[in-house]
C-alpha positions, 0 to 999 in steps of 0.5 A: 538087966537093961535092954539096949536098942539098936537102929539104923542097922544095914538090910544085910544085919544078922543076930550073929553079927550083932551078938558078936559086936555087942559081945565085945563090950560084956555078955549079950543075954538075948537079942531080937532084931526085927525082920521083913516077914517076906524077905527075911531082911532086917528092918533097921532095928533090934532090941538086946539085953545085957547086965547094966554096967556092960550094957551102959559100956556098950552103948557108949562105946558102939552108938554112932559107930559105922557098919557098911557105910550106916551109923547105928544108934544105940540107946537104952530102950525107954518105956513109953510114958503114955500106955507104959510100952516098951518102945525105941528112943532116938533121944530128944523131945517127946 
């Protein structure tokens, strides 16, 4: 089970939406995508789970693809070295 990051995600993004996206590509086992505590809105991010395989065929198929005028980033989650939390990882230097 790999968990996959998603970000650069429009306001207007639901769980729904990004299941059936991701959905495409192999069996979306949880998602959970951060939201404005007052508004309700999605904060440009969220986090799914998926089998390896479909997993890695969804990140390359779905990162830098366009919803509503955004580029997403889609990426494996990578824990953080320093205190051992999970975290998102845009790739490139430390």
């Amino acid at each position: 089970m790999l968990r996959i990051y998603a970000g650069n995600l429009p306001p207007d993004t639901t769980e729904k939406e990004l299941t059936e996206l991701f959905s495409t590509h192999g069996k979306v086992r949880s998602i959970k995508l951060m939201q404005d505590v007052f508004s309700g809105k999605c904060k440009g991010f969220g986090f799914l789970e998926m089998e390896g395989h479909e997993a890695r065929a969804a990140i390359a198929g779905l990162n830098g693809k366009e919803i509503r005028g955004n580029l997403i980033r889609v990426n494996e989650e990578r824990k953080d070295e320093k205190n051992g939390k999970g975290g998102r990882y845009a790739g490139g230097r430390r």
